[in-house]
C-alpha positions as CSV (number, residue, x, y, z in Angstrom):
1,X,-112.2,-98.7,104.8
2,X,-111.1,-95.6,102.7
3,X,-114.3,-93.7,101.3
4,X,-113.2,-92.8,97.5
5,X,-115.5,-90.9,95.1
6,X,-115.2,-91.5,91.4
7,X,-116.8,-88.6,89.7
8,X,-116.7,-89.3,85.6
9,X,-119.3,-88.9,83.3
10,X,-118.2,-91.5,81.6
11,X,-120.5,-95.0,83.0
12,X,-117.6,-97.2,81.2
13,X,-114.8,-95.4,83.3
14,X,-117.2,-95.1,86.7
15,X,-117.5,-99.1,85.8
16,X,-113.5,-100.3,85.1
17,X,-112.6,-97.5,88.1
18,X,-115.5,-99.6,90.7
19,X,-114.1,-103.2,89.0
20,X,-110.3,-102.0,90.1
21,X,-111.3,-100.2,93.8
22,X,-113.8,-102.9,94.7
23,X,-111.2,-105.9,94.2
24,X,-108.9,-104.2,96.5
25,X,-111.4,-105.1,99.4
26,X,-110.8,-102.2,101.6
27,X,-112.4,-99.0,99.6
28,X,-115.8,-98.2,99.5
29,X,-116.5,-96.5,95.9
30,X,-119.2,-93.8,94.9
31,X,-119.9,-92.6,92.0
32,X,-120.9,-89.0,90.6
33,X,-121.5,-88.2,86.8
34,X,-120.4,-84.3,86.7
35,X,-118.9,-82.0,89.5
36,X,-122.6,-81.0,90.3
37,X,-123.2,-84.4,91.9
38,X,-120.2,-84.7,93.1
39,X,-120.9,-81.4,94.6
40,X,-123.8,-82.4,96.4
41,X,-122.3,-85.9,97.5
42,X,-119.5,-84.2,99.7
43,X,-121.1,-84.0,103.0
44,X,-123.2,-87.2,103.1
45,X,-120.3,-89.7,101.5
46,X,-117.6,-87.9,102.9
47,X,-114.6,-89.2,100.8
48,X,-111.1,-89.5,102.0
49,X,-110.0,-89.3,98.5
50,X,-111.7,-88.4,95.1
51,X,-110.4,-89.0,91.7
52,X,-112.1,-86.2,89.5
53,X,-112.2,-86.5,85.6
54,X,-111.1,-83.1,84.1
55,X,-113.7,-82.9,80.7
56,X,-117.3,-83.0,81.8
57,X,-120.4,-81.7,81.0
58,X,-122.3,-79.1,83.4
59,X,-119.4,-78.6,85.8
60,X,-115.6,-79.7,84.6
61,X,-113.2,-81.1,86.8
62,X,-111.3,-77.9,87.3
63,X,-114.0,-75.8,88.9
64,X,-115.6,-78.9,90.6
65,X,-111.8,-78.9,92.1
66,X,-112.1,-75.3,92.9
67,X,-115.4,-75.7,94.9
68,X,-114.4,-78.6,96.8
69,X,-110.9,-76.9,98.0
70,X,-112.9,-74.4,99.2
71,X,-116.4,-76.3,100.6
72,X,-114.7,-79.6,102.2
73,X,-110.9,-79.8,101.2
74,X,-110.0,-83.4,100.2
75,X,-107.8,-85.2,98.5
76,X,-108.0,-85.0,94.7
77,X,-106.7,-87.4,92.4
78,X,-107.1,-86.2,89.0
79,X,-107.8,-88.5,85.6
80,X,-106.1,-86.7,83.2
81,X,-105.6,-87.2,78.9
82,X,-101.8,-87.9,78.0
83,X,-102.0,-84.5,75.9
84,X,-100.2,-81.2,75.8
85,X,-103.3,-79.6,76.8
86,X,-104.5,-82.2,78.8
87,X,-100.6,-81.6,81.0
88,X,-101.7,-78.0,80.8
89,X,-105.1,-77.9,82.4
90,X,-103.4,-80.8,85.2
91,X,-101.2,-78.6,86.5
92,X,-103.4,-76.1,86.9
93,X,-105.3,-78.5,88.9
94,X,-102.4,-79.0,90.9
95,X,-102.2,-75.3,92.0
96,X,-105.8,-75.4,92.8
97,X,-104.9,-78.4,95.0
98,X,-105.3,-81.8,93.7
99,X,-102.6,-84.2,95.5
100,X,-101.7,-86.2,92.2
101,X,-102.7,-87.6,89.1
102,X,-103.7,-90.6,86.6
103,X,-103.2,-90.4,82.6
104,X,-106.2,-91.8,81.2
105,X,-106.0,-94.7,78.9
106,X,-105.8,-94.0,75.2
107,X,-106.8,-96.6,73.6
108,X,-109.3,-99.7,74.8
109,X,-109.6,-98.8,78.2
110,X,-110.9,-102.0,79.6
111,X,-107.6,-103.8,77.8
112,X,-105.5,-100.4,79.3
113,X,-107.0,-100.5,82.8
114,X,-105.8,-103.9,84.0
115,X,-101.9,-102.5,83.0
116,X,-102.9,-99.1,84.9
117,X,-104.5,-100.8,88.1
118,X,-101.7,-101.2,90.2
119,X,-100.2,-98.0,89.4
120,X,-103.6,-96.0,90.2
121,X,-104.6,-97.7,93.2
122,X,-100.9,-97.1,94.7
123,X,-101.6,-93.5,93.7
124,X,-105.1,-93.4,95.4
125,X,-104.3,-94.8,98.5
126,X,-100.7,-92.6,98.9
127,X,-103.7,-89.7,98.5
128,X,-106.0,-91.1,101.0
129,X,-103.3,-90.5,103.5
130,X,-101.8,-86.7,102.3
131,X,-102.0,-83.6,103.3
132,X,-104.4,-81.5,100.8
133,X,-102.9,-77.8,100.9
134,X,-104.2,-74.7,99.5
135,X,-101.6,-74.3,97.0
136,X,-103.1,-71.6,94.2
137,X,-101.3,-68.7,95.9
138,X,-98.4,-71.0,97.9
139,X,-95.5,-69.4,95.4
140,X,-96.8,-65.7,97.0
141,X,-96.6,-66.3,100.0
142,X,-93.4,-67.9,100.2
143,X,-92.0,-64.6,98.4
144,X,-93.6,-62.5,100.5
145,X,-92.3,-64.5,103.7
146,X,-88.3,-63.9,102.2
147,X,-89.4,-60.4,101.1
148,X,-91.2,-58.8,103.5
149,X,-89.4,-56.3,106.1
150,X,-89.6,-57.6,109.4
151,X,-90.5,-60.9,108.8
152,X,-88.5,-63.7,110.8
153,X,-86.3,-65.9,108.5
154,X,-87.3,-68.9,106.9
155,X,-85.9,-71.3,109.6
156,X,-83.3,-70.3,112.0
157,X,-80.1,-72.9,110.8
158,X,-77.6,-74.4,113.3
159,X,-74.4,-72.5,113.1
160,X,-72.3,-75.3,111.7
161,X,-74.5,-74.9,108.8
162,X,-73.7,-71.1,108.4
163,X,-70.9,-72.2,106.4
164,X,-71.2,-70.7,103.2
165,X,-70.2,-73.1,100.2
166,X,-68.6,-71.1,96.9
167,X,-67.1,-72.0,93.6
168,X,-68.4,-74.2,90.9
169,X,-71.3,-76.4,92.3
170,X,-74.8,-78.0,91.1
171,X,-78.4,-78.7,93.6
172,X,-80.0,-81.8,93.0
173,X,-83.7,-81.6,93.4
174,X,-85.9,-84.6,93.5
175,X,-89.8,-84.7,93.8
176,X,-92.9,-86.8,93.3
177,X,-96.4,-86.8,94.0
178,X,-97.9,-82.9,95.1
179,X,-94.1,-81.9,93.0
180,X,-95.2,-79.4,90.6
181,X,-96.7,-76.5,93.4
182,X,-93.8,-77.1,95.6
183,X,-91.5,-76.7,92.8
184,X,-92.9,-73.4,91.8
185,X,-92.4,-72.6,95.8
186,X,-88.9,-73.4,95.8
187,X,-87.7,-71.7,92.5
188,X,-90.1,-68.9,92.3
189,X,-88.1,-66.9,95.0
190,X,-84.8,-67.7,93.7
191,X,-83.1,-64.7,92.1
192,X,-81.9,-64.3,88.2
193,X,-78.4,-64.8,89.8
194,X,-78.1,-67.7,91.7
195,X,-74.9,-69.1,91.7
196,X,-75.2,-72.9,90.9
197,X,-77.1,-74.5,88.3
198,X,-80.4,-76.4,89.6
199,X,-80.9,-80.0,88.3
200,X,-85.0,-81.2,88.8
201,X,-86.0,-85.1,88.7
202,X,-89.7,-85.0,89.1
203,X,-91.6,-88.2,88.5
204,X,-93.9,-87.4,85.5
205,X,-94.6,-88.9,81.9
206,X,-92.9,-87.2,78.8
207,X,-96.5,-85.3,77.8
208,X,-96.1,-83.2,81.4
209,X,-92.8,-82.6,81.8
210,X,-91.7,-79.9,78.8
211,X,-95.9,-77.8,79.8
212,X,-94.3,-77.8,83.2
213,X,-90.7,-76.7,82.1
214,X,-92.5,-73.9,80.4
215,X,-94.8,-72.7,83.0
216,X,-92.0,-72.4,85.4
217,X,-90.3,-70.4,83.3
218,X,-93.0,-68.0,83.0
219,X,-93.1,-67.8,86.6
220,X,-89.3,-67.7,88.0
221,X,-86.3,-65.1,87.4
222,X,-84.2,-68.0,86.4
223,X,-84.6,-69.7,83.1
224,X,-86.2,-73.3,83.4
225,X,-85.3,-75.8,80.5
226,X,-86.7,-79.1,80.2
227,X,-83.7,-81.6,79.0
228,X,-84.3,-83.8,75.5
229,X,-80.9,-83.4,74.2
230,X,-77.2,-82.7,75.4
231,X,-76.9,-79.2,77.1
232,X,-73.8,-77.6,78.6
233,X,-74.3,-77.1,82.4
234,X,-74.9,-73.0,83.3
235,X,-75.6,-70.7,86.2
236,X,-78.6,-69.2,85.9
237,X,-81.2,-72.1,84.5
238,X,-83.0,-75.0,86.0
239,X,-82.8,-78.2,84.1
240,X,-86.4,-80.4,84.0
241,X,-85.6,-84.1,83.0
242,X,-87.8,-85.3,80.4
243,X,-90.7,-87.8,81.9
244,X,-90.3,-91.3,81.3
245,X,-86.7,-90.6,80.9
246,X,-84.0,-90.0,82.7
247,X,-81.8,-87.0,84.0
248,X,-78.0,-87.4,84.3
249,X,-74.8,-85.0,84.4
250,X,-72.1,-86.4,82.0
251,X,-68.5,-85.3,81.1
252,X,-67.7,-83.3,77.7
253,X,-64.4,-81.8,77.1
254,X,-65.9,-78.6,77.3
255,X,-67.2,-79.5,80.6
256,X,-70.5,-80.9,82.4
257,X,-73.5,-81.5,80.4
258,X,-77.1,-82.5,81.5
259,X,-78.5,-84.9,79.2
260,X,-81.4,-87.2,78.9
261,X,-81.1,-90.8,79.4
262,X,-83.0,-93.9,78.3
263,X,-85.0,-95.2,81.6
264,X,-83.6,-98.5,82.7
265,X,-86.0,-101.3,84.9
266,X,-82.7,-101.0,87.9
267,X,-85.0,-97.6,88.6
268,X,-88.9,-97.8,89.6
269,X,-89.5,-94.5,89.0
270,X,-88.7,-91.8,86.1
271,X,-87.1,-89.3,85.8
272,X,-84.9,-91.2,88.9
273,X,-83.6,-89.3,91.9
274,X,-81.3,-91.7,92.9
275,X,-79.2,-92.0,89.1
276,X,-79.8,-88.3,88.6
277,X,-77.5,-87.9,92.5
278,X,-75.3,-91.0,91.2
279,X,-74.6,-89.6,88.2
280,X,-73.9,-86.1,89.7
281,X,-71.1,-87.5,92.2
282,X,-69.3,-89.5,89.5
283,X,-68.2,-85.9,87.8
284,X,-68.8,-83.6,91.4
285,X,-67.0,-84.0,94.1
286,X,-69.5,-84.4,97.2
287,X,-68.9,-81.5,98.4
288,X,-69.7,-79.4,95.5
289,X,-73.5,-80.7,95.4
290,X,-76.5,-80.0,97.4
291,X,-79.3,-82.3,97.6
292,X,-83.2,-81.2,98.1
293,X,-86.0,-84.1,98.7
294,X,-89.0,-83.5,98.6
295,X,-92.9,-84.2,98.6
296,X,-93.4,-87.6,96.8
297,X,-94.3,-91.3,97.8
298,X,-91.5,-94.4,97.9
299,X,-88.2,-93.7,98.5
300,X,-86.6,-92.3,95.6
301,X,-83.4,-90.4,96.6
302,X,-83.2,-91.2,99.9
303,X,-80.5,-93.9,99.7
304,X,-78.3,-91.8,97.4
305,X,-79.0,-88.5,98.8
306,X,-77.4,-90.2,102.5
307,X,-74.7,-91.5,100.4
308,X,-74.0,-87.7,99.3
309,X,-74.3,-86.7,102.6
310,X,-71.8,-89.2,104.2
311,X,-69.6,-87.8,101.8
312,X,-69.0,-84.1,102.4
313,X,-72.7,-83.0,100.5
314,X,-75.3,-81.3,101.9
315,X,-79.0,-82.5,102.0
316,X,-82.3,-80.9,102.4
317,X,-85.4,-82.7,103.0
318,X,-88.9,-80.8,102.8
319,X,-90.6,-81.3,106.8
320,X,-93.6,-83.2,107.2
321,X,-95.4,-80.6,107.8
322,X,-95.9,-79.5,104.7
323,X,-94.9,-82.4,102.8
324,X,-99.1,-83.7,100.8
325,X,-96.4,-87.4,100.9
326,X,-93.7,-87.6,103.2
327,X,-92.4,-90.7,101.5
328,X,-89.6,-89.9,99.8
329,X,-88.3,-87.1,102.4
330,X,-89.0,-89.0,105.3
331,X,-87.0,-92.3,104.0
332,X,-84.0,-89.4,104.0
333,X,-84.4,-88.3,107.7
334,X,-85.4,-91.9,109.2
335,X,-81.7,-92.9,107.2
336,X,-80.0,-90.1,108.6
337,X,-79.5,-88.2,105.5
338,X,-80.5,-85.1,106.0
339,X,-78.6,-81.7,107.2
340,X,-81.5,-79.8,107.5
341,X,-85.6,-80.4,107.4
342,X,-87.0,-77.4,106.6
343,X,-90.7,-77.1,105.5
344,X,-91.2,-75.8,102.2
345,X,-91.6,-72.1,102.7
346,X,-87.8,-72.4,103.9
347,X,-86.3,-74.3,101.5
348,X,-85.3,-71.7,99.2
349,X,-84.0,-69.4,102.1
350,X,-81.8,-72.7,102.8
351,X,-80.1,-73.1,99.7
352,X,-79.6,-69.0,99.4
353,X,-78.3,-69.3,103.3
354,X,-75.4,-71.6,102.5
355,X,-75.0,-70.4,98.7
356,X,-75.0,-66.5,99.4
């Protein structure tokens, strides 16, 4: 049985969230009103997962989050308002921790629910079985790892793969659940000039993507963009397809362009690794692009990420180790698509290893 807490003040939500857990037949569900309770519930319930309401009275979600990380780590799940604010204050949750999380319905949320149940409990039970990390000060620490004199390097590489790669090239990053912290590890200690462009596919709706396109920016050397219309391909920025949407390269006379495209039912999830890598080899040849997988649940990427490979690419895929959901990263390495596995703290050493 997996032990899940729902802490919402909200008796309606504690009552649709119960309805949708208890049906599954395998989670036992508790209930706390505020963080306080769920506070004091840790230690005799015991979760393997929580989903944790962000607005409520006496204690709020984030520094119920905050406590928890720090009293009994768990995995958090957090329900979350479809709002620019709401995106805001989630992925701050996400650096405190929390493995994923669920937009609240917006309008009649007992109509809303039934549409959102499959959805959530995949989510819930993908968290049951990650990896909470620490993650608030994850960025620092993988700067100081590739800063710091003396320190070893990131991960020592096989010498076949010393090979630098130059010229005109694009990395292909894909990500899911626990993407926004590692994303921040892997660009924040990239320099101002690194040479190729960086393309991100991270599965989020539309009200997340552009708050986390803008808080990356604030935090790296390079300039992070999210995509809603045309935009020329350049060194020195980090495109961010638009959630709910799709991320593509396409041809213009003047040359590559990153653009957002309509999502299409062929593709589960959105923005989609696998037509954001498709896309890229129809105008790159394979050898021009580097593919990076990782944390996220399914298996987004993996198929065309070992396609790229089998073509002259080269593919990265975050280790479990340090993967919260080695879905989408482990359906690379089980197809034999990955060059290297490097856990996250070494992926951007990787990239600057065989870029320069």
């Amino acid at each position: 049985m997996i032990k899940l807490l729902v802490v919402d003040d909200s008796a309606l939500m504690r009552r649709l969230l119960g309805r949708v857990f208890g049906a599954e037949g395998d989670f036992q569900v508790e209930f706390a009103r505020n963080g306080l309770e769920a506070l004091a519930m840790l230690e005799s319930v015991r979760p393997d997962v929580i989903t944790l309401d962000i607005h409520m009275p006496e204690m709020d979600g984030l520094a119920c989050l905050d406590r928890i990380m720090l009293e009994r780590p768990c995995p958090v799940v957090m329900i979350s308002s479809l709002t620019e604010a709401g995106a805001d204050v989630t992925l701050e949750a996400m650096q405190l921790g929390a493995v994923d999380f669920i937009a609240k319905p917006q309008g009649a949320m007992s109509l809303e629910i039934d549409e959102l149940a499959p959805l959530l409990v995949e989510k819930v039970r993908a968290a049951a079985r990650a990896r909470p990390r620490g993650s608030l000060r994850l960025a620092e620490r993988v700067r100081l790892r590739m800063g710091a004199p003396g320190l070893p390097p990131p991960l020592p590489l096989p010498r076949q793969a010393r090979t630098k790669l130059a010229g005109d090239g694009v990395v292909l990053v894909g990500t899911s659940t626990g993407g926004p912290p590692a994303l921040d590890a892997l660009l924040g200690p990239l320099p101002a000039d690194f040479p190729w462009p960086i393309i991100v596919a991270q599965h989020m709706p539309a009200a997340f993507t552009g708050p986390l396109a803008r808080r990356l920016d604030r935090l790296c050397a390079l300039e992070v963009v999210e995509v809603v219309r045309p935009m020329p391909l350049q060194v020195g920025k980090v495109f961010i397809g638009r959630g709910d949407a799709d991320i593509i390269l396409g041809g213009r006379t003047a040359g590559p362009v990153v653009l957002a495209a309509p999502a299409t039912p062929e593709h589960r999830w959105h923005p989609s690794v696998d037509r954001l890598v498709h896309s890229a080899m129809d105008h790159f040849d394979a050898t021009r692009l580097v593919g990076v997988l990782m944390t996220g649940m399914g298996n987004d990427g993996a198929t065309t990420m070992t396609r790229l490979r089998a073509n002259g690419g080269r593919t990265i895929a975050e280790a479990e180790e340090t993967a919260i959901v080695w879905g989408m990263p482990g359906e690379l390495v089980r197809a034999g698509g990955a060059d290297a596995v490097v856990p996250l703290e070494g992926i951007a050493g990787q990239l600057m290893e065989w870029l320069g």
